[in-house]
LOTIBA-579956 format. One line per field, with one value per residue (C-alpha): x, y, z; residue in one letter; residue number from 0. Coordinates in steps of 0.5 Angstrom, whole numbers, plus 500, padded with zeros to 3 digits. Layout:
% LOTIBA-579956
px = X  ...
py = Y  ...
pz = Z  ...
aa = A  ...
i = NUM  ...
//
This chain:
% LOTIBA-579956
px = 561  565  572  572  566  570  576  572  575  570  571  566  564  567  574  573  571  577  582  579  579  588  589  584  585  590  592  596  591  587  591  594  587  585  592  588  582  582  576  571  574  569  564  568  569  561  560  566  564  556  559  565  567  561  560  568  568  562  564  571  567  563  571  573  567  567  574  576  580  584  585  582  588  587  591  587  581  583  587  580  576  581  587  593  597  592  592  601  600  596  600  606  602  601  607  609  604  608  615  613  609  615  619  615  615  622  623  617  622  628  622  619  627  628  622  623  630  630  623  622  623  629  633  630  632  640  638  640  637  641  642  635  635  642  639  633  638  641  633  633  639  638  631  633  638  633  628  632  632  625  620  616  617  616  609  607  609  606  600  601  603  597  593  597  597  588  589  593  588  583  585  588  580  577  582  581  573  575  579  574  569  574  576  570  568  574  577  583  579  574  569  567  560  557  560  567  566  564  570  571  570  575  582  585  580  580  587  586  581  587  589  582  582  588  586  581  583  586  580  581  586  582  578  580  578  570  570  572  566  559  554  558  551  550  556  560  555  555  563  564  559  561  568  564  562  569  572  566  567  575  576  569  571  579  578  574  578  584  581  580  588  589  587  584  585  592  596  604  607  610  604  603  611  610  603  601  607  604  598  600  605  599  595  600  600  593  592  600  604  609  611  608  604  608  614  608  606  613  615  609  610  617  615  610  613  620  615  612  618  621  614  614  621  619  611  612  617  616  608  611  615  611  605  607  610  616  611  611  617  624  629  633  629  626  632  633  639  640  634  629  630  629  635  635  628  630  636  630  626  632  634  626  626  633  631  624  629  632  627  626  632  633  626  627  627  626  619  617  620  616  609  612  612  605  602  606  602  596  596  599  594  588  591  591  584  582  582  578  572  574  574  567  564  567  564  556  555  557  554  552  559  561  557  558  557  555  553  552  546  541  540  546  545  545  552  554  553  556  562  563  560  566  571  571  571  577  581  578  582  588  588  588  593  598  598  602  598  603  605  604  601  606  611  618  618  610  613  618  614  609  615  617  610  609  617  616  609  612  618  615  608  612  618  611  610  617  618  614  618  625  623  621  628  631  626  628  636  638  639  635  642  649  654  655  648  646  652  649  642  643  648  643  637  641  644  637  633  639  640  631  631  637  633  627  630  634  631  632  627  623  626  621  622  629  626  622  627  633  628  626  634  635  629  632  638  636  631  636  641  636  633  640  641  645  653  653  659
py = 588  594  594  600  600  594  597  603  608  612  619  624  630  636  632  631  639  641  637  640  647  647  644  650  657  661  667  668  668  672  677  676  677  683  686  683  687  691  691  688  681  680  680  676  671  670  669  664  661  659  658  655  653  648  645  644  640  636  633  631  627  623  622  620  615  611  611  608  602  607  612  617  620  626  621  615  619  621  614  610  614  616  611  610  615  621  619  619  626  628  626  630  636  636  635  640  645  644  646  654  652  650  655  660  657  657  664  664  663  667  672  670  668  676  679  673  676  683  685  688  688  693  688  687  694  691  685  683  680  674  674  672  667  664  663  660  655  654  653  647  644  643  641  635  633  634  631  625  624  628  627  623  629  634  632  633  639  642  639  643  649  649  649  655  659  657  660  666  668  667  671  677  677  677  682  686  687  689  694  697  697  699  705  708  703  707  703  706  704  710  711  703  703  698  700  700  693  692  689  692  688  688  684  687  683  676  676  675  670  664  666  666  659  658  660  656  648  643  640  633  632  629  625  619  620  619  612  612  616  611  616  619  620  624  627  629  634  637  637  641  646  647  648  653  657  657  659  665  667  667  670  675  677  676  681  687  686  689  694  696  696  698  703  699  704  705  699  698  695  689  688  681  679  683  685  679  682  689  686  683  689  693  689  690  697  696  694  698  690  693  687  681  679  680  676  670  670  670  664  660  661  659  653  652  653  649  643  644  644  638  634  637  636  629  627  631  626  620  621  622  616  611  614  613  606  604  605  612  613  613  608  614  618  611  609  610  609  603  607  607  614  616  621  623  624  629  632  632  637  641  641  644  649  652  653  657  661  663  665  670  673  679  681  689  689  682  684  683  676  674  677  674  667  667  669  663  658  662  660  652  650  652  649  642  643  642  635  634  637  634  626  629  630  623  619  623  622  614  614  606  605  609  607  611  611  618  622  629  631  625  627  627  631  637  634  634  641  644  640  642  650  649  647  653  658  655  654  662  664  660  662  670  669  668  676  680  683  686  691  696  694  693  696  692  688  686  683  680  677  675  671  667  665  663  660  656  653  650  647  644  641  640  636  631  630  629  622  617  618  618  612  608  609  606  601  600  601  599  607  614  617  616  620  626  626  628  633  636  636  638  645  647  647  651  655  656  658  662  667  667  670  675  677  678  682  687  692  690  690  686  682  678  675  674  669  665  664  662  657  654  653  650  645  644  642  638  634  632  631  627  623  619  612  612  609  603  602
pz = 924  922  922  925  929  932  934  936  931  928  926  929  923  929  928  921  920  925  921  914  917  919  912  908  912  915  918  911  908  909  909  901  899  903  900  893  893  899  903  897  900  904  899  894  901  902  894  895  901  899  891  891  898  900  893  892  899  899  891  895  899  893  890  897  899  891  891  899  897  894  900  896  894  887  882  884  883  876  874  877  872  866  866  868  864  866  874  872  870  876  880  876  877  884  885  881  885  891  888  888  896  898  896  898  905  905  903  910  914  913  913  920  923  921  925  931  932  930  932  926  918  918  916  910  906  908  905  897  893  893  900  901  895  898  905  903  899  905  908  903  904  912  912  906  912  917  915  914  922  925  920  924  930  925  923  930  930  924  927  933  929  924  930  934  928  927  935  933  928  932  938  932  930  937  940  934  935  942  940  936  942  946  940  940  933  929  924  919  913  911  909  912  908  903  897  900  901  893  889  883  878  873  869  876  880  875  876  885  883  884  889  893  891  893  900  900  896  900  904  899  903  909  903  906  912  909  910  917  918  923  917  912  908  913  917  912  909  917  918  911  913  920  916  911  918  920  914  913  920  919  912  913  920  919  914  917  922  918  915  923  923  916  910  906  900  901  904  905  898  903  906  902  906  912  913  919  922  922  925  931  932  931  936  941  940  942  948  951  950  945  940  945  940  934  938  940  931  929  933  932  925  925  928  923  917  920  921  914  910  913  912  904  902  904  902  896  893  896  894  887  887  890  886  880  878  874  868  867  871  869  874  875  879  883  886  893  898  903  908  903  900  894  893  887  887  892  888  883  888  890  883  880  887  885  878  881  885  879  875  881  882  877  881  883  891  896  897  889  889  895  892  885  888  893  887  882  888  886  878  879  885  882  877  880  884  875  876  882  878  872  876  879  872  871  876  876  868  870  877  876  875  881  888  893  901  900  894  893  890  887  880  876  870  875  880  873  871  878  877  869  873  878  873  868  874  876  869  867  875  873  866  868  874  870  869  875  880  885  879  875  869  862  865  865  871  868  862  866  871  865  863  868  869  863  864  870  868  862  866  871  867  861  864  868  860  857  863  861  854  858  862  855  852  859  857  850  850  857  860  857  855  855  859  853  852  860  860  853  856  862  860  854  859  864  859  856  862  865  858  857  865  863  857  861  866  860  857  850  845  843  849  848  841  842  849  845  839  843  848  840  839  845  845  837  839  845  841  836  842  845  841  838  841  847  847  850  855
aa = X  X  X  X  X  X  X  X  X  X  X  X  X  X  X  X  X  X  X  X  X  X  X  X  X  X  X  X  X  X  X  X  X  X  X  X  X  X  X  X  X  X  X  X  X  X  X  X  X  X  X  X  X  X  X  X  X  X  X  X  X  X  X  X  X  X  X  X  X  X  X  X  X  X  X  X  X  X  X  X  X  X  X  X  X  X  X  X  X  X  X  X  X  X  X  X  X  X  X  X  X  X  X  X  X  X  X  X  X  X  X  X  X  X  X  X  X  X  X  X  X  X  X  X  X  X  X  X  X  X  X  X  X  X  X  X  X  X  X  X  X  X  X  X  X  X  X  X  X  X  X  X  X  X  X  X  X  X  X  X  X  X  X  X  X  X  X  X  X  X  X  X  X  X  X  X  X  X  X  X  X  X  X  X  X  X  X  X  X  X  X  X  X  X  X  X  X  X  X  X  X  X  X  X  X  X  X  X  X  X  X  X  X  X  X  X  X  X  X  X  X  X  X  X  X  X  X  X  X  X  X  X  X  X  X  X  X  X  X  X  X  X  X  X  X  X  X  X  X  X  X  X  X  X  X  X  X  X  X  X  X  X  X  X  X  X  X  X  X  X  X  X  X  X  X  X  X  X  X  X  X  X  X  X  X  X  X  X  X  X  X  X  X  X  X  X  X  X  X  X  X  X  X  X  X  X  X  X  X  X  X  X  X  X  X  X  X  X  X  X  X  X  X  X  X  X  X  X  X  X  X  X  X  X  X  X  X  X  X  X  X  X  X  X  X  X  X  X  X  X  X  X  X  X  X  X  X  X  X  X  X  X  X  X  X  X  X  X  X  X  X  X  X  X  X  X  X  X  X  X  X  X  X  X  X  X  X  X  X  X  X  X  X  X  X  X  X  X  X  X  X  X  X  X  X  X  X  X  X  X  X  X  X  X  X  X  X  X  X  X  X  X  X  X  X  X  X  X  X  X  X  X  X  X  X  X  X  X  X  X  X  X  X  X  X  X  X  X  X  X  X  X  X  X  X  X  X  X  X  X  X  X  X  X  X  X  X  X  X  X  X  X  X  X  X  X  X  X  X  X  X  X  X  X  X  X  X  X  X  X  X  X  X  X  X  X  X  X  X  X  X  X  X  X  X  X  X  X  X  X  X  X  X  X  X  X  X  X  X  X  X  X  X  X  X  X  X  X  X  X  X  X  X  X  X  X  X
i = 0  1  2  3  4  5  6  7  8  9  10  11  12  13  14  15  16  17  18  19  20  21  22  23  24  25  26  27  28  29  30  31  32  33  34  35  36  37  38  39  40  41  42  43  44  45  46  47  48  49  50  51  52  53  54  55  56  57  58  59  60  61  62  63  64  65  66  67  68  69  70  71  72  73  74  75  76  77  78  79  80  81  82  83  84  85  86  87  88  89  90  91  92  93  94  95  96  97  98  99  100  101  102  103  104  105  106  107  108  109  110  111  112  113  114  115  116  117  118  119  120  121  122  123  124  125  126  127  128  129  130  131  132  133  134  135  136  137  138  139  140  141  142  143  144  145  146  147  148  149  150  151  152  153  154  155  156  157  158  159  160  161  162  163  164  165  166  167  168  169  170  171  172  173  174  175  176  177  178  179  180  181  182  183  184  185  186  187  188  189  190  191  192  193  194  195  196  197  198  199  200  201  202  203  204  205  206  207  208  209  210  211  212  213  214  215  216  217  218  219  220  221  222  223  224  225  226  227  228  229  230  231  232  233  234  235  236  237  238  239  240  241  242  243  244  245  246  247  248  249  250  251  252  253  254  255  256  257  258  259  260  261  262  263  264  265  266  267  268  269  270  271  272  273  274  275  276  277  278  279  280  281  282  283  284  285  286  287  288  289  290  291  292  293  294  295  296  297  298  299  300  301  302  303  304  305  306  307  308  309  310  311  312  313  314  315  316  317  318  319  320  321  322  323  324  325  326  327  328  329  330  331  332  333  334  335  336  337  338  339  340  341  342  343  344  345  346  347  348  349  350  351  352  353  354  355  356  357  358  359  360  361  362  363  364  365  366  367  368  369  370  371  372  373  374  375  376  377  378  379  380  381  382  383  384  385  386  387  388  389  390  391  392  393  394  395  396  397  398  399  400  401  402  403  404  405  406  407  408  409  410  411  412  413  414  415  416  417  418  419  420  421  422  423  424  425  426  427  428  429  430  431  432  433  434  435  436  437  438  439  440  441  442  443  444  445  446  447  448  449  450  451  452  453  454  455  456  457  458  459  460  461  462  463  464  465  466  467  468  469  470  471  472  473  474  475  476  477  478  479  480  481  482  483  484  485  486  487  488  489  490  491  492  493  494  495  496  497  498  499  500  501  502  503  504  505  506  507  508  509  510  511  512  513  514  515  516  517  518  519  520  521  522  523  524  525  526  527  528  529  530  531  532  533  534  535  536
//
């Protein structure tokens, strides 16, 4: 009898299609997107939804069900079908994805602990910029202490609060038709007809794709749970489309539901850091309850994030650490104190979080390093989502090889192209994300943004590739580097991405010839550096 039959704890497909949900949309969201592009979001969400969404889940559900003895996790999808290396790197990269994710939920915080206690956004126009980036330092450093002692407690109040915040747009998106009855059918958005709702498509339009899948990726996280399913060949396919339906009915409604509040062709410049704000304000207008709303949004999405960043800072190492084996990973970075923590593997997040930080910093006003950092998640998280396609096509041009309880569509030549389809469009939508949005195009802080992009994705995928190279020098000589080697490193390193970040935000000429030159001078002098036999002591 099975397992889970016998301890009676099958997972129905609502259950398994409700937990997708809070891991795929939010409130936040919709909104970064409906700044993007405007009122022709919708129509980019229902070719999204029926092209994108529903195939993307449904080949997470395959990857699930062949590789259950596993767990189902993304690097054990790629390692099951292309090495141990690989499925390393993958795990490198995922990990990396979620370095930008949770400073920005940082930066989150100080945004939502501003509007809770203030009622406004006011305090953002006294606010420096280092000032916003020392407290969401100082966010960092609490939460590393925090979590330590509440990480348990923490992940069941990011569960509590993912499902508050599901509620909170829910009630945004009812209570925003009602006011339009109630209205008359006014909407600030004019003129509301089929063409305002057509996106132009353009580079402009090329560059939000990322962040569209963004929005919508994170449904692998439940993969595991296929196996715990009484019919998954059957249930699964209902639990992805129910979640389809409670995405399309979010993102589409959620996003007429702005244009109700908001001028869709002439939105505020801060609308990305602040916009959810400007709704729940404008909702409370509404219905004469003042910032009742806006108070209720700030407070559960404090909580949310709070929770979020603890139970980040945490699984994101630990899952690194424990993913990756002592093959590829230097000792260093496996070491972990008498509680079983990897403590340097969270000086090494602390560490990459600060440098992210930093590329910011010389960002014009708060506001700009806010949208910079949303749309950094949306270049590495699609990114990342490459490689479940890449594990899909894998499987479905060896299916023999690969059994599984369920299979999404028999024939495999055409699984095969929906996967190869699905991966182009999500590498062309991470290639054309790294051009800035939120700016004016060429100009200084377009340039200096490209930058810092291209800086950023270097850094934290590059490093993925040069580890397995330090750990087999710890191999080979007994440590990676000797006590004058580190202390070089580490001070070329800084001081390379310090003077590229001051470079970028100067207004030299030919700034950026200068940045790559100095960037090869550096890495110059850390290979020959590095590659010296370490002094024994």
């Amino acid at each position: 009898m099975d397992s889970n039959e016998t301890h009676g704890k099958y997972i129905s497909w609502p259950i398994l299609a409700m937990m997708a949900f809070v891991t795929v949309i939010g409130f936040e969201d919709i909104m970064y997107n409906f700044k993007n592009q405007g009122m022709g979001v919708i129509t980019s969400w229902v070719l999204m939804l029926f092209l994108y969404v529903i195939p993307y889940a449904l080949m997470v559900g395959q990857l699930g069900s062949v590789f259950n003895h596993e767990g189902g996790g993304l690097s054990s999808w790629i390692r099951g079908t292309k090495g141990e290396f690989l499925g390393y790197f993958t795990a490198w990269t995922y990990w990396a994805a979620s370095v930008p994710y949770v400073v920005d939920s940082a930066n989150s915080v100080v945004v939502g602990f501003g509007w809770a206690f203030t009622g406004s956004g006011k305090f953002q126009d006294t606010m420096s910029n280092s000032t916003f980036m020392l407290l969401s330092a100082l966010i960092f450093v609490i939460f590393i202490f925090v979590q330590r002692h509440l990480a348990h407690s923490m992940e069941l109040l990011s569960t509590i609060g993912g499902f508050a915040m599901f509620g909170m747009t829910v009630l945004f998106v009812l209570l925003a038709f009602a006011g339009l009855i109630k209205n008359g059918g006014h909407m600030a958005t004019q003129p509301m007809n089929i063409h305002t709702i057509v996106p132009k498509f353009d580079l402009k339009y090329l560059t939000t794709i990322g962040m569209l899948i963004y929005a919508v990726n994170g449904s692998e996280l439940v993969a595991p749970f296929i196996t715990r399913m009484k019919r998954p060949q059957k249930d699964f396919p209902k639990a992805m489309i129910t979640l389809s339906i409670m995405t399309a009915f979010l993102t589409i409604c959620g996003s007429f539901a702005l244009g109700i509040f908001f001028d869709a062709n002439h939105l505020p410049n801060d609308m990305k850091m602040n916009g959810d704000y400007y709704a729940f304000q404008a909702l409370g207008k509404l219905y004469g309850l003042g910032n009742f709303f806006m108070y209720l949004y700030a407070w559960t999405s404090v909580i949310y994030m709070c929770a979020l960043l603890a139970v980040l800072l945490d699984a994101m190492t630990r899952m690194l650490i424990a993913d990756t084996g002592s093959q590829y990973m230097p000792a260093f970075l496996r070491k972990t104190n008498k509680e079983g923590l990897p403590i340097n593997g969270y000086f090494l997040t602390c560490f990459l979080s600060a440098f992210i930080m930093l590329l910011g910093a010389f960002l014009p006003e708060m506001n700009d390093i806010f949208n910079w950092l949303l749309n950094l998640n949306g270049i590495i998280s699609p990114g990342v989502t490459c490689w479940i396609f890449y594990a899909f096509m894998k499987i479905r041009a060896n299916s023999a090889k690969y059994p599984s309880g369920y299979v999404f569509i028999k024939n495999d030549k055409l699984a095969w192209l929906c996967g190869f389809l699905l991966l182009a469009v999500t590498a062309i939508a991470t290639v054309f994300g790294i051009f800035p949005q939120d700016t004016s195009q060429f100009s200084s802080t377009w340039w200096y943004e490209l930058i810092i992009n291209i800086v950023a994705i270097v850094v934290l995928i590059g490093l993925g590739a040069i580890l397995p190279s330090i750990r087999a020098r710890e191999v080979k000589y007994g440590l990676a580097f000797d006590k004058w080697q580190r202390n070089s490193l580490i001070i070329l390193c800084l001081g390379s991405i310090t003077l590229g970040v001051w470079l970028g935000g100067s207004q030299l000429a030919l700034r950026g010839l200068w940045i790559f030159i100095q960037a090869l001078v550096a890495l110059g002098l850390m290979y020959l550096i590095g590659r010296r036999q370490p002094k024994q002591h």
